[in-house]
DRENPA-6005 format. One record per residue: residue in three letters; x negated, y, z of N, C-alpha, C in turn. Coordinates in steps of 0.2 Angstrom, whole numbers, plus 5000, padded with zeros to 4 digits. Atoms other than C-alpha are relative to their C-alpha. Layout:
N
ALAXYZXYZXYZ...
***
This chain:
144
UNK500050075001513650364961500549984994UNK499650035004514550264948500549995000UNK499350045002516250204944500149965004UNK499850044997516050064952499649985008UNK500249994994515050104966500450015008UNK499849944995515150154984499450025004UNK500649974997513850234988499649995004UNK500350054997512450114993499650095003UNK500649974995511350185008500450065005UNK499549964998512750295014500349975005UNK499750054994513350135024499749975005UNK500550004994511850095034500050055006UNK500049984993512050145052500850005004UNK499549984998513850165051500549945006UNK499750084997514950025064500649994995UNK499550055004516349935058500650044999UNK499449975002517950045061499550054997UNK500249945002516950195055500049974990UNK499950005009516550115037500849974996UNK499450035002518150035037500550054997UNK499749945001519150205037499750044994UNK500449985005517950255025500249944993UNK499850035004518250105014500550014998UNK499449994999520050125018500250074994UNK499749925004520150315009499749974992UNK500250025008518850224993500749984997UNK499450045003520350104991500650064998UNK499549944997521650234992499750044993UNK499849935001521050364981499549964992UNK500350005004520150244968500449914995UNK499350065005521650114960500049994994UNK500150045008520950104943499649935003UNK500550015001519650004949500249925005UNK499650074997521049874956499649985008UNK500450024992519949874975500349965002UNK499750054996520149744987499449995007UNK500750024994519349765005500449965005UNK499850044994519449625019499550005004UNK500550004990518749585037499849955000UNK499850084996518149435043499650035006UNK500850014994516749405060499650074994UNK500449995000515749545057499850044994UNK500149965007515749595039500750044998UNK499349975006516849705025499749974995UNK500250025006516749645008500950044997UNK499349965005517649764995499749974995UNK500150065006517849674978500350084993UNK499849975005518049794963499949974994UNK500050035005518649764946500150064994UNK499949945007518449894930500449994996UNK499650055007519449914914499949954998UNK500050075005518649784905499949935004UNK499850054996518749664920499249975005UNK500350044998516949664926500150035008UNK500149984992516749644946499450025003UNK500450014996515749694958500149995007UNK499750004991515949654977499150035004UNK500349974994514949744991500449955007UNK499950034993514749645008499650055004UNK500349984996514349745022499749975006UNK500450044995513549665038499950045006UNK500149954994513449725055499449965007UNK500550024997512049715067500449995008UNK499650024994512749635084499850035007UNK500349944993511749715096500150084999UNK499849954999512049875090500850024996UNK499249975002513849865081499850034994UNK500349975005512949955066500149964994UNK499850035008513049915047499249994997UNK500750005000511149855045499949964992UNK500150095008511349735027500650044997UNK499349995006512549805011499449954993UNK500450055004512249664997500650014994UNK499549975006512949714979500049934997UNK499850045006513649564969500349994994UNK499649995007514049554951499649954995UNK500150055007514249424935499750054995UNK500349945005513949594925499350025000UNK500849985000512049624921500050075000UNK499949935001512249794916500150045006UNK499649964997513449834929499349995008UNK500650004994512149774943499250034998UNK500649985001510749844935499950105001UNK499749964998511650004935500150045007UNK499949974992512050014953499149985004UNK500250024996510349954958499450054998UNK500349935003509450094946500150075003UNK499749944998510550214954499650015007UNK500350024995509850154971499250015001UNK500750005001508050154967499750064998UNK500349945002508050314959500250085006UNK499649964994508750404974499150035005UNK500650005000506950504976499749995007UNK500449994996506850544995499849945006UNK500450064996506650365000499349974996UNK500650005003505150364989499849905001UNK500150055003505450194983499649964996UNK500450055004504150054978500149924999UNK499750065001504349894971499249965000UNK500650044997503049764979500049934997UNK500150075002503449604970500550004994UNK499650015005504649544957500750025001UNK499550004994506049534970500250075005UNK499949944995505849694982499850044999UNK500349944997505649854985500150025005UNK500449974995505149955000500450085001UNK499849935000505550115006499550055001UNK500249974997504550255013500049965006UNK500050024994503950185030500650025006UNK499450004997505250285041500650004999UNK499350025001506750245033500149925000UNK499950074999506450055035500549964998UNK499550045002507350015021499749954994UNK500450085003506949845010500649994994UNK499550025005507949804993499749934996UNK500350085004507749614989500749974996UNK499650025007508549554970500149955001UNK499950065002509149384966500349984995UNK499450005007509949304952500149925001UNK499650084997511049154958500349984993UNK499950045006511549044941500450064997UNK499949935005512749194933500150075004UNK499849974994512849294949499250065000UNK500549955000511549454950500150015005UNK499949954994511449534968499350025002UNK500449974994510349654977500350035007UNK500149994991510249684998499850045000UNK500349944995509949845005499949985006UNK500050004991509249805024499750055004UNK500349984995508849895037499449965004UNK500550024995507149845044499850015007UNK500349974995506249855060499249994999UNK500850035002504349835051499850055005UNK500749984998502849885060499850044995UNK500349985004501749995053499649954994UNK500250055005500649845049500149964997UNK499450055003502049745043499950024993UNK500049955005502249885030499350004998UNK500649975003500549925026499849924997UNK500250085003500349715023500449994994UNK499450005005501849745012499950014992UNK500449985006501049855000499549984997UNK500650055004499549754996500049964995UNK499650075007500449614987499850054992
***
């Protein structure tokens, strides 16, 4: 993973102390990169900053029914640097990743993961989510 990464799809499934102790060592062991992780209800959101100042934040999100980490959602003003982390993602071969629209891509069927982009006024971010599709969900998906 990159520089300014943490290693997106690695944080899916994980609960809240589990990634937290995991974030807790990133921080810890990566102080160029000036980290900053908080808690609030539910979520983590670690905020990185590189030499030349660009950020990126990671929010993680936990599923309440299972305590899980089911949504990691990468933000950054930096084009590059989001484009970077979301190349890095996409190219990751054995979830045999397709891109279905402008906005999303898809996973392989059982790994039931979904990446939806947006671009908020100077704000870039893509969502990694944990789904629960159907087959024919999936199979309606690909048709687009």
């Amino acid at each position: 993973a990159g520089p300014l990464a943490a290693t997106a799809q690695s944080k899916l499934g994980k609960t809240l102390p589990e990634l937290k102790k995991e974030l807790d060592a990133f921080v810890s062991n990566n102080k160029s990169l000036k980290p900053l992780l908080t808690q609030s209800a539910g979520e983590l959101k670690l905020v990185n900053t590189d030499a030349k100042g660009q950020v990126v934040q990671f929010i993680y999100s936990f599923d309440d029914s299972t305590g899980t980490c089911n949504q990691e959602k990468t933000i950054s003003s930096c084009e590059p640097c989001y484009k970077k982390l979301l190349d890095e993602l996409v190219s990751r071969k054995e979830f045999e990743w397709k891109r279905i629209n402008e906005s999303q891509y898809v996973s392989r069927f059982e790994d039931y993961l979904l990446i939806e982009m947006q671009e908020t006024g100077k704000d870039f971010s893509f969502t990694l989510l944990k789904t629960a599709w159907t087959r024919a969900l999936y199979d309606l998906m690909l048709q687009n």
